[in-house]
Phi, psi and omega in degrees: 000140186212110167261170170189143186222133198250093187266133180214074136021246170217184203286039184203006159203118202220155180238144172213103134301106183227143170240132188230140185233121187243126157245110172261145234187136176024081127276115201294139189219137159274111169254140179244108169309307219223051189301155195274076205270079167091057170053032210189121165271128156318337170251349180350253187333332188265281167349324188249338161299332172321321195077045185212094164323048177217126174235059199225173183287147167246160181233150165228134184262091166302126181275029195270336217251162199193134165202134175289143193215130168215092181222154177234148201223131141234163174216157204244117163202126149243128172263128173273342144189190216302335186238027173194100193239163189211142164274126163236135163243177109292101192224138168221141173225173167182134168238118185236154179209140170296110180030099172120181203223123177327139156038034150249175168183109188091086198208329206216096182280036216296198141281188156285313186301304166308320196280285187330314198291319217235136188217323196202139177187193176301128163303121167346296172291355192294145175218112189290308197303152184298184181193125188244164197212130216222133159187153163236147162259154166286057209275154170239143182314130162085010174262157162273140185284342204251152191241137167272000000 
């Protein structure tokens, strides 16, 4: 979902305030079934009561994982006369996600046990502090707009 509201003064100044919400839902995760504990897998022995020579790990690949976006951009443009106008933007975002980390996948190898403990947080990529952004342009008298 993406909103946006569009503010225009007059022709020397314009505004914009957009909020973006992403839900992402049965998003893919790796559970290790057969964790390794104190150098020993929980089915070892059953496997070898089996007559089956296996210790490596299992994996299930699960439809579990769920993550949040949340953000707003505003923005500034004025022109101060004919050859110089200048920007600001403002974005403060947060990404949080449920056992795991957003749009990855076979990435974050957890246990079952490890998944339960940590059930929801911050995303890796997440950068919570706002974040501002200042620039001006430049036209110079007697230039062409058109590339030659």
């Amino acid at each position: 979902m993406e909103r946006r509201l569009y503010l225009c003064v007059d022709r020397r100044f314009s505004g914009e305030v957009e909020y973006i919400h992403e839900l992402g839902l049965h998003e893919s995760k790796t559970i290790v079934i057969n964790p390794l504990i104190n150098g020993v897998r929980n089915t070892t022995a059953a496997f070898a009561a089996a007559g089956f020579n296996f210790s490596g790990s299992i994996r299930d690949y699960q439809s579990i994982g769920r993550s949040r976006y949340d953000g707003m951009n505003l923005s500034y443009r004025k022109r101060m006369n004919k050859y110089f106008s200048v920007n600001a933007t403002y974005v403060l975002s947060r990404g949080l996600s449920y056992n795991g980390n957003a749009a990855a996948f076979a990435t974050d190898r957890r246990t079952c046990s490890t998944i339960r403990a940590s059930r929801s947080g911050s995303t890796p990529s997440d950068e919570r502090h706002p974040r501002f952004t200042f620039n001006g342009l430049v036209n110079l008298p007697g230039a062409s707009s058109s590339l030659r």
